[in-house]
MMTF fields as JSON, N, C-alpha, C and O atoms, coordinates in Angstrom:
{
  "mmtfVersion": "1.0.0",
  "mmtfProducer": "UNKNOWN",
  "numBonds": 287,
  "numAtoms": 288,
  "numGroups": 72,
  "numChains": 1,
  "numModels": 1,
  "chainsPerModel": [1],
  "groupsPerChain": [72],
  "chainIdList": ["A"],
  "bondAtomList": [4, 2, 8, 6, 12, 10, 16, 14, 20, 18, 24, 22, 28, 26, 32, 30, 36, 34, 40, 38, 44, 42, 48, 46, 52, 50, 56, 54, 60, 58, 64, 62, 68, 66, 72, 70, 76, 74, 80, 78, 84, 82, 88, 86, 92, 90, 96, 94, 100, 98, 104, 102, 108, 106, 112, 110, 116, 114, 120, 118, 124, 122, 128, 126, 132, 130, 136, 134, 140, 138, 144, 142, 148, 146, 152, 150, 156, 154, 160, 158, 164, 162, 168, 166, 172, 170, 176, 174, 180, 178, 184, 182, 188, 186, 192, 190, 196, 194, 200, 198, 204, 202, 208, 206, 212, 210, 216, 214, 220, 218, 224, 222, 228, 226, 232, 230, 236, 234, 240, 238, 244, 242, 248, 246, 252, 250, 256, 254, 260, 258, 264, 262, 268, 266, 272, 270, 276, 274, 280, 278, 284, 282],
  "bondOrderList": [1, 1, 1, 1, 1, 1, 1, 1, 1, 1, 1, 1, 1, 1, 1, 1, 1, 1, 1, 1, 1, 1, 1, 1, 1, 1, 1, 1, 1, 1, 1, 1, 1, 1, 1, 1, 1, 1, 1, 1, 1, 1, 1, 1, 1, 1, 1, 1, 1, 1, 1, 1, 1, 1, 1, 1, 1, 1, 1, 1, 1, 1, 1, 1, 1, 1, 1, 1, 1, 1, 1],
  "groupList": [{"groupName": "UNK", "atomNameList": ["N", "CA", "C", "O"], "elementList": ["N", "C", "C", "O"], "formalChargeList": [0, 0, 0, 0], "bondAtomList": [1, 0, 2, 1, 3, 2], "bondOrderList": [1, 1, 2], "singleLetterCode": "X", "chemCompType": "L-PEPTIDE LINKING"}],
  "groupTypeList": [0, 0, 0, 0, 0, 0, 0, 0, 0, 0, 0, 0, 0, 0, 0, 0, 0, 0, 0, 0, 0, 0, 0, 0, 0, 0, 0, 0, 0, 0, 0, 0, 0, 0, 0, 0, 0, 0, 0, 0, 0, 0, 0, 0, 0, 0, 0, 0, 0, 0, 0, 0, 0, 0, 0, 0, 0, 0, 0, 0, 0, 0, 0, 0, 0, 0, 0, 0, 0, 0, 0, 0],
  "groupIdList": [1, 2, 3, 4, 5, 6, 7, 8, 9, 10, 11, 12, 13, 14, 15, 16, 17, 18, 19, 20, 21, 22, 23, 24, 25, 26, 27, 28, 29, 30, 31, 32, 33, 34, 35, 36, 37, 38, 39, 40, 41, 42, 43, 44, 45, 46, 47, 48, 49, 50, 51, 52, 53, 54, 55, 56, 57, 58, 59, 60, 61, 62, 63, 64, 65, 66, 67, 68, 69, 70, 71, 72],
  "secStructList": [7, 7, 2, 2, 2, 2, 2, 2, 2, 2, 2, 2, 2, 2, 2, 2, 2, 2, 2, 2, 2, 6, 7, 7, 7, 7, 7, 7, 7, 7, 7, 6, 6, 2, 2, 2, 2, 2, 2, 2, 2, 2, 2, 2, 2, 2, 2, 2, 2, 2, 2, 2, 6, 2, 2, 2, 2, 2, 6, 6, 1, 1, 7, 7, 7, 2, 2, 2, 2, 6, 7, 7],
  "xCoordList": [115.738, 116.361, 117.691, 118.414, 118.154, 119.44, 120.211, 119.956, 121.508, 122.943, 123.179, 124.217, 122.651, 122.818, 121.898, 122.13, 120.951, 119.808, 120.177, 120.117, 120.51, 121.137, 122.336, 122.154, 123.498, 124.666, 124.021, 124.258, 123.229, 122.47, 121.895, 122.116, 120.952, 120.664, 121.696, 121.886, 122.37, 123.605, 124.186, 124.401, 124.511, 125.443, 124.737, 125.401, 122.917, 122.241, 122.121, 122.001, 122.193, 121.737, 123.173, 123.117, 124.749, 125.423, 125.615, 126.091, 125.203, 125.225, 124.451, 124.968, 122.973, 122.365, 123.007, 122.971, 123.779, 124.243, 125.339, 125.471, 126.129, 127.366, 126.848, 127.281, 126.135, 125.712, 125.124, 125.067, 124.536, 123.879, 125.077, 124.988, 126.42, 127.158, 128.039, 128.7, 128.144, 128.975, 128.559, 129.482, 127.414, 126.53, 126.856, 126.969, 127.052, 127.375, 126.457, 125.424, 126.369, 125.136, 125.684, 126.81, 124.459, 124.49, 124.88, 125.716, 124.659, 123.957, 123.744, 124.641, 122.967, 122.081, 120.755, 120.176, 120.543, 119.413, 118.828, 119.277, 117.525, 116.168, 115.336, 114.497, 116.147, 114.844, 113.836, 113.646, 112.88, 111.641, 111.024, 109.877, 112.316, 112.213, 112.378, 112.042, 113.125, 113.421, 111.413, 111.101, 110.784, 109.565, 108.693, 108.013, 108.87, 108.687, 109.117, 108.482, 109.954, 110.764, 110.866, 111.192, 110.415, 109.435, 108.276, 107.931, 107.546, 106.037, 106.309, 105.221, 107.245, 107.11, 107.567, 106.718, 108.817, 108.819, 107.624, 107.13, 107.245, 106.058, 104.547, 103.912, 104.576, 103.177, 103.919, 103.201, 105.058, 105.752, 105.578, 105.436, 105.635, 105.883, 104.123, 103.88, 102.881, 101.626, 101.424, 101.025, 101.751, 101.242, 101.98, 101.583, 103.106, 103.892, 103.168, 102.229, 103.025, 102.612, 100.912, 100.481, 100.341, 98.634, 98.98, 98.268, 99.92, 100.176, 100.179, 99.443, 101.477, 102.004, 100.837, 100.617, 100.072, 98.221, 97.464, 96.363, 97.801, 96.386, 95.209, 94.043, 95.454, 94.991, 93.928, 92.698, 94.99, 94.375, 93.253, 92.289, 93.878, 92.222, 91.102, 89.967, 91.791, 90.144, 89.633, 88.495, 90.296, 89.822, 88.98, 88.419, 89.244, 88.639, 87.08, 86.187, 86.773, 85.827, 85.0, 84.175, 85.145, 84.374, 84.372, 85.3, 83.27, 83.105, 82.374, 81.363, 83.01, 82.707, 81.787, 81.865, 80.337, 80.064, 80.46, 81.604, 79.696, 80.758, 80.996, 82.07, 80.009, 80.047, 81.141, 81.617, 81.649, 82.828, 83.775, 84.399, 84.06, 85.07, 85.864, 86.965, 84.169, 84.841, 84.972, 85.295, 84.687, 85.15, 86.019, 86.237, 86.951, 88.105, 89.068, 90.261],
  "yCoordList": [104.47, 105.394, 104.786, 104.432, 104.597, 104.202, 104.911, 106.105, 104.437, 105.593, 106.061, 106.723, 106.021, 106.904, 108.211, 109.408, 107.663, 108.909, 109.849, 111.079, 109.127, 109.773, 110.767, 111.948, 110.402, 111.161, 112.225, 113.332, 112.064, 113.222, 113.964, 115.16, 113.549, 114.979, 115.624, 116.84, 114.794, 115.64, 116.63, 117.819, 115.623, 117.145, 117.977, 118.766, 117.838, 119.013, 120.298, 121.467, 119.691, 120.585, 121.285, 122.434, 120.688, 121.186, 122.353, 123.437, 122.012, 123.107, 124.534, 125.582, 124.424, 125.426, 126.073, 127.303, 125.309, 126.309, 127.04, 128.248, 126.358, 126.913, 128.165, 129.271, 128.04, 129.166, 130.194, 130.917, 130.397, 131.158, 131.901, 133.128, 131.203, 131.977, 132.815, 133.724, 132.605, 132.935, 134.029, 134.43, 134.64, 135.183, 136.391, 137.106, 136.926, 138.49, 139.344, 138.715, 140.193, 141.395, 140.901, 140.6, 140.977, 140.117, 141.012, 140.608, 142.892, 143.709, 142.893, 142.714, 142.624, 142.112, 143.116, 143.865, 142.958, 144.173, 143.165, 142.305, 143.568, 142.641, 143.918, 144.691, 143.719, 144.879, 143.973, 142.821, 145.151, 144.393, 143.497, 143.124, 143.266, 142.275, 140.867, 139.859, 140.898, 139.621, 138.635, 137.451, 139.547, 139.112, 138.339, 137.331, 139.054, 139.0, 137.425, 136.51, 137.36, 136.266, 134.684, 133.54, 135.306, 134.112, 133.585, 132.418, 134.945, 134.296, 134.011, 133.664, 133.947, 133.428, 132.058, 131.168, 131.74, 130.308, 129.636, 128.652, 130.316, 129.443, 129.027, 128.01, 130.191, 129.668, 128.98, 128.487, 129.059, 127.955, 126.557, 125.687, 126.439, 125.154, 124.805, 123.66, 125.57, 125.229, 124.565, 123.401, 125.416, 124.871, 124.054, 123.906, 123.186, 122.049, 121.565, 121.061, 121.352, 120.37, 119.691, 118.538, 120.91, 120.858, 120.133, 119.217, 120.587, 119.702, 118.601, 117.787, 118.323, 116.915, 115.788, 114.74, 116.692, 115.486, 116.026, 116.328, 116.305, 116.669, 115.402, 115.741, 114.217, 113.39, 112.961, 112.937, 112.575, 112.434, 113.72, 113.549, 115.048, 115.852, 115.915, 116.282, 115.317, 114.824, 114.366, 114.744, 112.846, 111.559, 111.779, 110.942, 113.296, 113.536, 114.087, 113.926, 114.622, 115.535, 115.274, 116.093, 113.768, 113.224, 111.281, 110.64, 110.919, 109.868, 109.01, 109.321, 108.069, 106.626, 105.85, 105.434, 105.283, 104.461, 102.933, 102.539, 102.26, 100.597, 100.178, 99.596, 100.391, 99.564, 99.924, 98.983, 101.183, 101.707, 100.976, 100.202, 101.151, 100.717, 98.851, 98.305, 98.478, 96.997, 96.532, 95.437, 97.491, 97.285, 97.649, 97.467, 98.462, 98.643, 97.69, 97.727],
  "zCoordList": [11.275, 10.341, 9.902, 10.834, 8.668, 8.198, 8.188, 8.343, 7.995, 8.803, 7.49, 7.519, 6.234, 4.832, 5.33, 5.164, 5.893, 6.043, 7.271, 7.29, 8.134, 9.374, 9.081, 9.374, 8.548, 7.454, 7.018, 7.501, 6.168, 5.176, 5.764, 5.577, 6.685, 7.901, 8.578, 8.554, 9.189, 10.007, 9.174, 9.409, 7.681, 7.3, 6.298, 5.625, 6.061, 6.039, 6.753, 6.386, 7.911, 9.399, 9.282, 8.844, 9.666, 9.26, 8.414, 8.753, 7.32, 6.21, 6.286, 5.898, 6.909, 7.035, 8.227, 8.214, 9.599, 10.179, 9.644, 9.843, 8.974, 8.36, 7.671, 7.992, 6.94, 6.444, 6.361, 5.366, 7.591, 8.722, 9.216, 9.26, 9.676, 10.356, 9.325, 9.828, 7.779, 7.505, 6.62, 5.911, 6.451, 5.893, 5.525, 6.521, 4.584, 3.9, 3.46, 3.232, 3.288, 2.67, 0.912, 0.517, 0.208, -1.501, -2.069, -2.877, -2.17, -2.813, -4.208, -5.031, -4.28, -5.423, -5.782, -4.995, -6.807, -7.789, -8.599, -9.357, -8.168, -8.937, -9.562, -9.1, -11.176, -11.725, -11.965, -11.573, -13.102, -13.161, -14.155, -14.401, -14.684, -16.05, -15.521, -16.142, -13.881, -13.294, -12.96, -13.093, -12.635, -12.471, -13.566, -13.374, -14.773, -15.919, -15.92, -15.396, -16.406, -16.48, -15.49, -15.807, -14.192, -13.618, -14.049, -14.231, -14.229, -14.907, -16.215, -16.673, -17.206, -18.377, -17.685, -17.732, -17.029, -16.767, -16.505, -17.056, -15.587, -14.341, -15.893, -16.169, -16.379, -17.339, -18.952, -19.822, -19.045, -19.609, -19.454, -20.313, -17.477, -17.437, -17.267, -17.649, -16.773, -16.944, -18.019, -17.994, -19.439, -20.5, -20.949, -22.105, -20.732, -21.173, -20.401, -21.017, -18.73, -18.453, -18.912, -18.949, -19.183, -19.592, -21.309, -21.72, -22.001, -23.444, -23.329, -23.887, -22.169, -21.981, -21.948, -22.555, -20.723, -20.091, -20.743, -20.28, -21.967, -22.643, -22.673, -22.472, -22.878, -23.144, -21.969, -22.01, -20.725, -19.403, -18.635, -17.889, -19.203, -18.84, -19.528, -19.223, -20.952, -21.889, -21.45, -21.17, -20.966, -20.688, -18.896, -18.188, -18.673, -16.945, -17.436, -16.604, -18.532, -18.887, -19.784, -20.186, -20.337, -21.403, -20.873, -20.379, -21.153, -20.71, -21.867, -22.497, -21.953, -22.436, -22.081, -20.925, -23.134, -22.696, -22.293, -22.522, -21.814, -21.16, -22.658, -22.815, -24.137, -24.986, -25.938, -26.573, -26.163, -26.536, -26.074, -26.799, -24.543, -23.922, -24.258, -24.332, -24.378, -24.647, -26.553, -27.012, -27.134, -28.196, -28.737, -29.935, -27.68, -28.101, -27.469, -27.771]
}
């Protein structure tokens, strides 16, 4: 293990205890538009990422013969 990586755990571990001990009540309020608003992210980022590979799930679901392939 390298002493960059070793550092970075210690003062991970560090941190989560620190913050364990120092811990307050949030009152925080999650209405119900907050939910909303996850699932627009979350199927936001589905369909960017399904745009992005559009190409590569074609290319999973349609197949080429060998003679195509080498004439291109």
């Amino acid at each position: 293990m390298s002493l960059k990586l070793r550092y970075f755990a210690v003062t991970a571990v560090l941190f989560v205890a620190l913050a364990c001990t120092f811990e307050r009540q949030a009152y925080a309020y999650v209405d119900p538009g907050s939910s909303l608003l996850i699932f627009q992210t979350l199927s936001a980022l589905v369909t960017g990422a399904l745009f992005y590979l559009r190409r590569r799930i074609k290319a999973l679901f349609t197949r080429q013969s060998a003679s195509n392939k080498s004439a291109e």
